[in-house]
N, C-alpha and C positions, 0 to 999 in steps of 0.2 A: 206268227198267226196264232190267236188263240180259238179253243172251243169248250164254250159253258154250255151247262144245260140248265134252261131257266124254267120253271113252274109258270104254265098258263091256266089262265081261268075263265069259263065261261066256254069252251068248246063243248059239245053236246054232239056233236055227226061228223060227219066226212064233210061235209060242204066248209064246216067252220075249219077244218084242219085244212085243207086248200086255202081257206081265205091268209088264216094265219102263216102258212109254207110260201104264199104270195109275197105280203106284206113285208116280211124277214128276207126273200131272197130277190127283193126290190128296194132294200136298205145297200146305199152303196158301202162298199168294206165285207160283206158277207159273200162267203163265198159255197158254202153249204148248209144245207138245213136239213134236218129231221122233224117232224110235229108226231109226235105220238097221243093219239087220243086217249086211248087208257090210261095211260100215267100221268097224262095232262099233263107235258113236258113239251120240251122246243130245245134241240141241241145245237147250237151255230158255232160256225167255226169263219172265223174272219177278223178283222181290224175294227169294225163295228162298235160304236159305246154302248153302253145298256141305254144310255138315254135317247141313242138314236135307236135301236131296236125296239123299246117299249114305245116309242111313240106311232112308230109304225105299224104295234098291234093292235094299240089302242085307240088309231085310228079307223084301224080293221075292224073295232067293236070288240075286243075281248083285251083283257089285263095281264101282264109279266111283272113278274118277281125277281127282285135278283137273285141267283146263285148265292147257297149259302158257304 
């Protein structure tokens, strides 16, 4: 199992950090999540691809980065 922490964009409150902590821990392979609004970060720890986790937040309405 791994855990990256990837750069979100476009969270602005607590409702978008719920939306995005949804999104990410309704990707199947993710087994924990983090969404930290001030650092605008998302740390997951799971089997998950980036391309099945960013799709997932970007369907939530906000954008990920991959881990540099």
């Amino acid at each position: 199992m791994n855990t990256h922490t990837y750069r979100v964009t476009g969270m602005t409150c607590g409702g978008c950090v719920r939306h995005v902590d949804k999104a990410l821990r309704n990707t199947p392979g993710v087994t924990e999540v983090a969404v930290d609004l001030t650092s605008g970060t998302a740390k997951v720890t799971g089997t998950a691809s980036f391309g099945a986790l960013s799709a997932a937040v970007a369907e939530a309405g906000y954008q990920m980065t991959e881990p540099a």
